[in-house]
PDB file as gemmi writes it, atoms N, CA and C in Angstrom:
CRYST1    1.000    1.000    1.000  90.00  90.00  90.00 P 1                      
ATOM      1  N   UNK A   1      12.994 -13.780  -6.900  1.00  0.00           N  
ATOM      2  CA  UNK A   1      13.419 -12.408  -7.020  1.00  0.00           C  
ATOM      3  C   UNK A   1      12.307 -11.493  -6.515  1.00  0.00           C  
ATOM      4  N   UNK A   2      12.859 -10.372  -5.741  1.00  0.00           N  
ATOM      5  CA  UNK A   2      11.684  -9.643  -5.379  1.00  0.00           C  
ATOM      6  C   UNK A   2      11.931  -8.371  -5.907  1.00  0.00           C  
ATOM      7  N   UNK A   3      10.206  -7.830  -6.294  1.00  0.00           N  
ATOM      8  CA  UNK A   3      10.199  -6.956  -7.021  1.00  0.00           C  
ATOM      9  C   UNK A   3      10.611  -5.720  -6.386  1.00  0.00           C  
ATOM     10  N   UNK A   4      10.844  -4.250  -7.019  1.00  0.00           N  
ATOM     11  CA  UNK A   4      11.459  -3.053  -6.685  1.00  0.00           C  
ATOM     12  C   UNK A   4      10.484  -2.534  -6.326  1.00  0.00           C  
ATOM     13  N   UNK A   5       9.215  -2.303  -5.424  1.00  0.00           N  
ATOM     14  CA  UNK A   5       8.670  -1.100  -5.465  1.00  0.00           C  
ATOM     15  C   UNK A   5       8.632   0.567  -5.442  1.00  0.00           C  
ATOM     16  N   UNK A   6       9.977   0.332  -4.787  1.00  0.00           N  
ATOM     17  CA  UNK A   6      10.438   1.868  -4.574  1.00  0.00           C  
ATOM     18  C   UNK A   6       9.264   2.720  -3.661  1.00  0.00           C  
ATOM     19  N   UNK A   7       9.065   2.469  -2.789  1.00  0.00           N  
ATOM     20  CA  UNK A   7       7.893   3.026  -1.881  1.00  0.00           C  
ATOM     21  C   UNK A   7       8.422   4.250  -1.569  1.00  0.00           C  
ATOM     22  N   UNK A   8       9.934   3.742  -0.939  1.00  0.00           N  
ATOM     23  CA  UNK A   8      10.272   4.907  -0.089  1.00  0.00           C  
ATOM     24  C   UNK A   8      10.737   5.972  -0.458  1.00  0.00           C  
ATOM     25  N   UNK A   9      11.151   5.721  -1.981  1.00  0.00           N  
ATOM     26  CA  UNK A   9      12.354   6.575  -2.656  1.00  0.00           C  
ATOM     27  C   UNK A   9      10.686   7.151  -3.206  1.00  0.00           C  
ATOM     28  N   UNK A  10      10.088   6.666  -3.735  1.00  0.00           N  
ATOM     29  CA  UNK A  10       8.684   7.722  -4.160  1.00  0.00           C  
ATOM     30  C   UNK A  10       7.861   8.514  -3.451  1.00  0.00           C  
ATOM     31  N   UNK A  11       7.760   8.049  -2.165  1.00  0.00           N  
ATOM     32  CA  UNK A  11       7.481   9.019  -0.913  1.00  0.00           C  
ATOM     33  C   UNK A  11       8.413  10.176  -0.684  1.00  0.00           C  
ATOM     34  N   UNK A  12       9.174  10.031  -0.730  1.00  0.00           N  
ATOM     35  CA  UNK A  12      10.222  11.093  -0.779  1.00  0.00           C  
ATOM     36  C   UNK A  12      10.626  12.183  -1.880  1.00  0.00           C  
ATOM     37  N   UNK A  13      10.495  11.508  -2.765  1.00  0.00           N  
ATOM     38  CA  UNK A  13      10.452  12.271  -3.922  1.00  0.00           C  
ATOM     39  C   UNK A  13       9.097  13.052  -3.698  1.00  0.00           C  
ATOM     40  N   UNK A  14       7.973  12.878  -3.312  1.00  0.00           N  
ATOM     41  CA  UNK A  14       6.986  13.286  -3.989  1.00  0.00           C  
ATOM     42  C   UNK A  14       6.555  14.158  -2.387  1.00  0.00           C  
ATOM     43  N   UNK A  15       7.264  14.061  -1.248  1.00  0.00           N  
ATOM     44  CA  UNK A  15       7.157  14.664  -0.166  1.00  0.00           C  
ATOM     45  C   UNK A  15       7.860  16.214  -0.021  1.00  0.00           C  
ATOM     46  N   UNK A  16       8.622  16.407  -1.147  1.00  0.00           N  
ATOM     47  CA  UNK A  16      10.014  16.991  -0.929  1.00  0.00           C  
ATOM     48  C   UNK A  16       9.277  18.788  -0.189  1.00  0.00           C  
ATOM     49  N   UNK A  17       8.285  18.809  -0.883  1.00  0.00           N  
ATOM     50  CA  UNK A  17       7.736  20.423  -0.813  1.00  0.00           C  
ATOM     51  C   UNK A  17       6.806  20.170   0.499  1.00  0.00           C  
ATOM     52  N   UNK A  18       6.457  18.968   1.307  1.00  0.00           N  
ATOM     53  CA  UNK A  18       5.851  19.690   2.152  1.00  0.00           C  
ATOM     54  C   UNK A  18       6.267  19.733   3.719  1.00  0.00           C  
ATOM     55  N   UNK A  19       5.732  20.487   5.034  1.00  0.00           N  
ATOM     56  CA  UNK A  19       6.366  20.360   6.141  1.00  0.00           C  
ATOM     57  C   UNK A  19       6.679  19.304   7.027  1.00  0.00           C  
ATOM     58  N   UNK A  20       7.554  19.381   7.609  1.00  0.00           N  
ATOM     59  CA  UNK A  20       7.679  18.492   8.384  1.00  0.00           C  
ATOM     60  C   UNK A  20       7.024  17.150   9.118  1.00  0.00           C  
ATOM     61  N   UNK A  21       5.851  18.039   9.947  1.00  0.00           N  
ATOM     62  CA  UNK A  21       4.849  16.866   9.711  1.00  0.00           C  
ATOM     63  C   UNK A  21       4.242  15.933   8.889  1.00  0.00           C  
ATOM     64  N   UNK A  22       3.804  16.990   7.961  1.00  0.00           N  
ATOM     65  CA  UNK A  22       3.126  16.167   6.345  1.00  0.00           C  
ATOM     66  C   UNK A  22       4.587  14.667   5.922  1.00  0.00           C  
ATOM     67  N   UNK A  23       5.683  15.680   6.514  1.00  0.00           N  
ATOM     68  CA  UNK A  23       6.437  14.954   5.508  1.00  0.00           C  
ATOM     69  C   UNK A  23       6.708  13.219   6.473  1.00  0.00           C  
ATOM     70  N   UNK A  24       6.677  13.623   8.010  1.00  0.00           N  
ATOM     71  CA  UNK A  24       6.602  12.545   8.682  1.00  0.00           C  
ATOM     72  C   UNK A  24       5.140  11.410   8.596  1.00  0.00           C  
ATOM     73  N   UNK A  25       4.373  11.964   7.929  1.00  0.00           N  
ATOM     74  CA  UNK A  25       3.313  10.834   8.075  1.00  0.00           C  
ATOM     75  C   UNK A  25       3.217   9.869   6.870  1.00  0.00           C  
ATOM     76  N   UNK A  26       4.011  11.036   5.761  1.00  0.00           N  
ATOM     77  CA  UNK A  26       4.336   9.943   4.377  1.00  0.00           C  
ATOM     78  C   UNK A  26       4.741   9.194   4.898  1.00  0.00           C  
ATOM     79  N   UNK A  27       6.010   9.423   5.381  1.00  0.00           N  
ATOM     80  CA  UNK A  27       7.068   8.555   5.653  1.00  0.00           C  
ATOM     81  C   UNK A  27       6.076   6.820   6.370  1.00  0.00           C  
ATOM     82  N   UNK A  28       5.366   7.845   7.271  1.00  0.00           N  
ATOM     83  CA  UNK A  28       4.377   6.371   8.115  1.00  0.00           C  
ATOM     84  C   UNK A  28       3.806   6.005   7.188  1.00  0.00           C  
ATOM     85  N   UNK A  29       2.846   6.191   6.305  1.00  0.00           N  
ATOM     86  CA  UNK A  29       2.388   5.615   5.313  1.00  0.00           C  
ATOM     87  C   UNK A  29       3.097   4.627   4.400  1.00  0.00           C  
ATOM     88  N   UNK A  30       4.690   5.075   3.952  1.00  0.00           N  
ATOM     89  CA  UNK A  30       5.442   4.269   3.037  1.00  0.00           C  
ATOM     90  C   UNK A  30       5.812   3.360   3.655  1.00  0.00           C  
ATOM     91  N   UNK A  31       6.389   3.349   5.217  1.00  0.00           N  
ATOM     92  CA  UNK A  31       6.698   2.354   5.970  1.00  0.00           C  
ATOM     93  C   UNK A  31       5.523   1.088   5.621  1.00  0.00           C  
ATOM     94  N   UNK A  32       3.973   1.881   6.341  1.00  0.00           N  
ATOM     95  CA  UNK A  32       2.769   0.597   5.714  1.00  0.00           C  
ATOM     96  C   UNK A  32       2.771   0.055   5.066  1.00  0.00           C  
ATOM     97  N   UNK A  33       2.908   0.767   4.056  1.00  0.00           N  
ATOM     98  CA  UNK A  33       2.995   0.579   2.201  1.00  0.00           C  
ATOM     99  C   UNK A  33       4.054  -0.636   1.784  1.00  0.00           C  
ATOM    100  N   UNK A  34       5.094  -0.652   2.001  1.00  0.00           N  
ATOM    101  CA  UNK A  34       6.179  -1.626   2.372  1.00  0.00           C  
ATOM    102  C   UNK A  34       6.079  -2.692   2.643  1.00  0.00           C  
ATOM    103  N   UNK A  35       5.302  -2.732   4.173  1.00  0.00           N  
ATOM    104  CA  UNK A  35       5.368  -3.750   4.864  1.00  0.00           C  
ATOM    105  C   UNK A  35       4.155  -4.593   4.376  1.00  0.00           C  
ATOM    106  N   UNK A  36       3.057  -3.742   3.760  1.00  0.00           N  
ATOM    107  CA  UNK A  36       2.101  -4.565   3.041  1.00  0.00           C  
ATOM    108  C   UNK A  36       2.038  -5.304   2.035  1.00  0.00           C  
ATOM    109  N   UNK A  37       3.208  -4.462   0.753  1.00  0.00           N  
ATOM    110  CA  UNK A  37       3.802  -5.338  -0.376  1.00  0.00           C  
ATOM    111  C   UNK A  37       4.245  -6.529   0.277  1.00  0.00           C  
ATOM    112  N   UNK A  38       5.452  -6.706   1.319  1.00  0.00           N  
ATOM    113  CA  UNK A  38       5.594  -8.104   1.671  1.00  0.00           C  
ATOM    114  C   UNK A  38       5.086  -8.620   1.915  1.00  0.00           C  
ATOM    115  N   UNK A  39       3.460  -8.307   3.077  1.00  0.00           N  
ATOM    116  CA  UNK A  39       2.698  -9.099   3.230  1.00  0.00           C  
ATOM    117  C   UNK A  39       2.314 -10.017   1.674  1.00  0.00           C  
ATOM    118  N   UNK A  40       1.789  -8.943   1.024  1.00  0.00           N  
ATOM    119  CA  UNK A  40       1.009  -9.906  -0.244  1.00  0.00           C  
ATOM    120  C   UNK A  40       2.274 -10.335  -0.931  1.00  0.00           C  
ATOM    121  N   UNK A  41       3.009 -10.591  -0.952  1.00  0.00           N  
ATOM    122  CA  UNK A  41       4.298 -11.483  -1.775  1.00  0.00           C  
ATOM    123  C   UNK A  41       4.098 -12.415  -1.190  1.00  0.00           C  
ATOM    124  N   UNK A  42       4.038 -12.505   0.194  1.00  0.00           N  
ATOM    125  CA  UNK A  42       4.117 -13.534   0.721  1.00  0.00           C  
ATOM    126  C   UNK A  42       2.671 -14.567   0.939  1.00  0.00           C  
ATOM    127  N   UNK A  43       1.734 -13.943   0.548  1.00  0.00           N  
ATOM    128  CA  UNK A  43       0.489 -14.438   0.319  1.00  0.00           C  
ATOM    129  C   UNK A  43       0.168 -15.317  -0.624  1.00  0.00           C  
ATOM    130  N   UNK A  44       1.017 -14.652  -1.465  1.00  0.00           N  
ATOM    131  CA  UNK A  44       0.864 -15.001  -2.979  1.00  0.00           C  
ATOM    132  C   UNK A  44       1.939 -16.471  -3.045  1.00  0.00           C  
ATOM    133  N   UNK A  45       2.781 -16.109  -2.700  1.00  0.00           N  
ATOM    134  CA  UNK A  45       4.138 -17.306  -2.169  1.00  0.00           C  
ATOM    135  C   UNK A  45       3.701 -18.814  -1.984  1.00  0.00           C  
ATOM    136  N   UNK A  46       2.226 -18.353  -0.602  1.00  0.00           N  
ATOM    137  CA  UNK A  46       1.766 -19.191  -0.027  1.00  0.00           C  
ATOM    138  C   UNK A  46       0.419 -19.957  -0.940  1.00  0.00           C  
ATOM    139  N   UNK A  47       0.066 -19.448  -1.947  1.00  0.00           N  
ATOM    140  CA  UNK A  47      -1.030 -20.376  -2.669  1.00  0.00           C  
ATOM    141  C   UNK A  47      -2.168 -18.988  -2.848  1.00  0.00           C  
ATOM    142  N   UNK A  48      -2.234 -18.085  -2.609  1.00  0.00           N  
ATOM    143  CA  UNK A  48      -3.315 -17.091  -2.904  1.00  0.00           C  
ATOM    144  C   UNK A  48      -3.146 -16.066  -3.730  1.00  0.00           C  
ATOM    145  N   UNK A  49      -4.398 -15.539  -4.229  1.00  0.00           N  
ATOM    146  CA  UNK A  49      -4.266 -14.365  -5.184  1.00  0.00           C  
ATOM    147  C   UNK A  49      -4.756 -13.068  -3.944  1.00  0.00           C  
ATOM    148  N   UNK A  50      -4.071 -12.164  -4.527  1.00  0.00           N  
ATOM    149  CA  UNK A  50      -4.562 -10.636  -3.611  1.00  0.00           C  
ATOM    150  C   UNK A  50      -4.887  -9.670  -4.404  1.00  0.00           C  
ATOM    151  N   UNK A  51      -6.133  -9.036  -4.715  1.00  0.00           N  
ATOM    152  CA  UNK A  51      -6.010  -8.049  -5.086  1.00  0.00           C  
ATOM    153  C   UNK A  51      -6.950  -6.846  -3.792  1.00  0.00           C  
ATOM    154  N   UNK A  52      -6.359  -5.670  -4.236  1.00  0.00           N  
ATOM    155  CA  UNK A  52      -6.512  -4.441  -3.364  1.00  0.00           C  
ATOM    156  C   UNK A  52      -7.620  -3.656  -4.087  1.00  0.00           C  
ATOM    157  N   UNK A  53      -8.710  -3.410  -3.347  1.00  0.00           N  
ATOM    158  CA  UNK A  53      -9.639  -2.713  -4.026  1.00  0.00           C  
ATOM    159  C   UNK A  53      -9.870  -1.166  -3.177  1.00  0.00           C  
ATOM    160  N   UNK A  54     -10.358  -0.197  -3.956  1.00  0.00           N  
ATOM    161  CA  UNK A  54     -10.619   1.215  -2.810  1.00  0.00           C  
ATOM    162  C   UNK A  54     -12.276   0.566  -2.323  1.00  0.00           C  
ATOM    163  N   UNK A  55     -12.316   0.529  -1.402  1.00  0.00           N  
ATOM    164  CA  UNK A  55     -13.484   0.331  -0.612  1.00  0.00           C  
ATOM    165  C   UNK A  55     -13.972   1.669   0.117  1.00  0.00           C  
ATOM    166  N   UNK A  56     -13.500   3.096  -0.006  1.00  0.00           N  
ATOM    167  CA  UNK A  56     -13.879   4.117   0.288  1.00  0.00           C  
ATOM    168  C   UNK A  56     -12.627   4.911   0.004  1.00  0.00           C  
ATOM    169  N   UNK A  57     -13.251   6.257   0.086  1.00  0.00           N  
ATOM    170  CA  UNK A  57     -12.266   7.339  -0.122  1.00  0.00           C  
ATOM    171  C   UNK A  57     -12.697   8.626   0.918  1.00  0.00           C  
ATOM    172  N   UNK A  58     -11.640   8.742   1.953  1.00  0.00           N  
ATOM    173  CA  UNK A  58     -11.759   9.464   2.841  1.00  0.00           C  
ATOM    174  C   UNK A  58     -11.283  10.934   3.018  1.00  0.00           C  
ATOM    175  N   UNK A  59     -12.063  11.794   2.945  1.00  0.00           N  
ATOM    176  CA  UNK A  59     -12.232  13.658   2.921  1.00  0.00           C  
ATOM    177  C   UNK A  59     -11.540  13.757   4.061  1.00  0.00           C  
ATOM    178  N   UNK A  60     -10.721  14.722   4.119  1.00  0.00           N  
ATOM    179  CA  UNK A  60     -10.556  15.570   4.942  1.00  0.00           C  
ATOM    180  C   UNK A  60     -10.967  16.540   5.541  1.00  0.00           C  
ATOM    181  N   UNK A  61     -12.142  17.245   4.470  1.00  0.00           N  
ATOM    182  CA  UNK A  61     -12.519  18.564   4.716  1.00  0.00           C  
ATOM    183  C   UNK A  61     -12.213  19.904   4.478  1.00  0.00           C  
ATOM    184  N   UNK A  62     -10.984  19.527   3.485  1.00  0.00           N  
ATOM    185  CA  UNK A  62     -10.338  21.036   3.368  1.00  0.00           C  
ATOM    186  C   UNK A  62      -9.597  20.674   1.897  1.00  0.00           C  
ATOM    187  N   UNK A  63     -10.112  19.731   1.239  1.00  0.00           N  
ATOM    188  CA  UNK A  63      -9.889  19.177  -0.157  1.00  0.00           C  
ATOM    189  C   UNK A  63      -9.025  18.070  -0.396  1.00  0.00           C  
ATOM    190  N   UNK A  64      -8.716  17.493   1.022  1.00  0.00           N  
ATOM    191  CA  UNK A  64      -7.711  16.607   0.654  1.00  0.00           C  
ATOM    192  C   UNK A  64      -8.339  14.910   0.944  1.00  0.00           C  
ATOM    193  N   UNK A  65      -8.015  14.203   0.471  1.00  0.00           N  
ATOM    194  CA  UNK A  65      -8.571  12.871   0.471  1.00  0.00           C  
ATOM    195  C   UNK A  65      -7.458  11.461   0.184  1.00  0.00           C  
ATOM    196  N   UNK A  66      -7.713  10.699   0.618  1.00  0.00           N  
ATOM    197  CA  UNK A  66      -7.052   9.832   0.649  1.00  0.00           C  
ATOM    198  C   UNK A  66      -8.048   8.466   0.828  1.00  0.00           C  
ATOM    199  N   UNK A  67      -7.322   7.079  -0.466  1.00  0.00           N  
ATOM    200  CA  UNK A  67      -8.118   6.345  -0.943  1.00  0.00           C  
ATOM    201  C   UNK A  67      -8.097   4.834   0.517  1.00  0.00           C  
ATOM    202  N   UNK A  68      -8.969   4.108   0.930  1.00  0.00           N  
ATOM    203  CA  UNK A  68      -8.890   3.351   1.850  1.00  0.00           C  
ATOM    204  C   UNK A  68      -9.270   2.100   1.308  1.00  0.00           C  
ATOM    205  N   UNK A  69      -7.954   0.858   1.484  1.00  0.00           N  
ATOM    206  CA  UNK A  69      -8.440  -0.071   0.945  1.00  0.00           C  
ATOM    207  C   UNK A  69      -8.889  -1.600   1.669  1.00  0.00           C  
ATOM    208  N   UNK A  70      -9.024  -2.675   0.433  1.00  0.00           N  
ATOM    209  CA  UNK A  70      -9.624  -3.684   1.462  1.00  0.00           C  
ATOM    210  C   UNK A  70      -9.236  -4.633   0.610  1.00  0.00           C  
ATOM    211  N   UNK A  71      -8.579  -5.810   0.983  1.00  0.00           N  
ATOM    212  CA  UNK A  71      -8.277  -6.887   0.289  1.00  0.00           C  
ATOM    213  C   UNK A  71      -9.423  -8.083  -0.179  1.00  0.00           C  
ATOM    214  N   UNK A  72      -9.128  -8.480  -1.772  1.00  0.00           N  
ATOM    215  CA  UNK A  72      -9.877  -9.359  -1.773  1.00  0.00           C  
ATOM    216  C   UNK A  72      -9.178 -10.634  -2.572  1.00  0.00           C  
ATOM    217  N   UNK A  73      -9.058 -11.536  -1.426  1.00  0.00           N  
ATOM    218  CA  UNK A  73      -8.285 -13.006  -1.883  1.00  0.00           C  
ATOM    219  C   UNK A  73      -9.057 -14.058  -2.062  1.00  0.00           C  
ATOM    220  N   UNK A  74      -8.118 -14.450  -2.929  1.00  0.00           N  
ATOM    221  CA  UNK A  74      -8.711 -15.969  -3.602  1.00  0.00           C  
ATOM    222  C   UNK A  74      -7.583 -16.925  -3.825  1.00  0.00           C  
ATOM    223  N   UNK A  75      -8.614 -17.975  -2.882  1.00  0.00           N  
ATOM    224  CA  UNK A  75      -7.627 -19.046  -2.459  1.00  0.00           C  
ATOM    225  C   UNK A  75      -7.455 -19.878  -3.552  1.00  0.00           C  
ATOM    226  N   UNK A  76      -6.567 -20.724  -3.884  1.00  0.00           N  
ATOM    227  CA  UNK A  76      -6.583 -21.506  -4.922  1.00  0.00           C  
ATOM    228  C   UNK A  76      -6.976 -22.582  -4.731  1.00  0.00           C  
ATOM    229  N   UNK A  77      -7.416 -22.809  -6.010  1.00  0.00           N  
ATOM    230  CA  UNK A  77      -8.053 -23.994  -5.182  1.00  0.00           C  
ATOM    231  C   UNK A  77      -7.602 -25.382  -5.005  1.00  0.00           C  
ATOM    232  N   UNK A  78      -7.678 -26.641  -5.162  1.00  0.00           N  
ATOM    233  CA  UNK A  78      -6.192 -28.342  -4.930  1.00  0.00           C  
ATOM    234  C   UNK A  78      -7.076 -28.527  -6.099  1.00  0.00           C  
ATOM    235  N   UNK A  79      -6.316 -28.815  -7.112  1.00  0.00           N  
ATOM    236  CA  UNK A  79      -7.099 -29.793  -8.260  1.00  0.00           C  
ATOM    237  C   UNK A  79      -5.923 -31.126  -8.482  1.00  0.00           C  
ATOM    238  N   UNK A  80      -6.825 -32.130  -8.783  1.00  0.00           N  
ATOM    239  CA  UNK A  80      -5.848 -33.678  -8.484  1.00  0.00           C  
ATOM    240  C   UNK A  80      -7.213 -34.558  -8.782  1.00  0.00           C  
TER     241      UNK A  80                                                      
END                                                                             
């Protein structure tokens, strides 16, 4: 069973007030966002753990910021 994240329906919701543009790059972002949950489902599927850490947080300059991350997996290991 795969889980609900609701990426897109929360991007949207939470896009509703701003312009057009702003509102097109969520959209690119949730698309990422998406396609990355499957990645790690499918990571995880395959024998590994994933977790997502902020490895920086990037300014804009005009107060806005946004968090940048970096995966850190662990393979499992064969015990027998």
């Amino acid at each position: 069973m795969t889980p609900k994240t609701r990426v897109k329906e929360r991007a949207e919701e939470q896009s509703s007030t701003m312009n057009a543009d702003q509102q097109a790059t969520i959209r690119m972002v949730a698309n990422d966002l998406h396609r990355l949950n499957q990645s790690v489902m499918k990571a995880v599927e395959a024998g590994v753990s994933v977790e997502l850490v902020r490895s920086a947080r990037h300014h804009g300059g005009e107060g806005n910021w946004g968090d940048l991350l970096i995966p850190v997996i662990v393979s499992q290991s064969a015990h027998g």
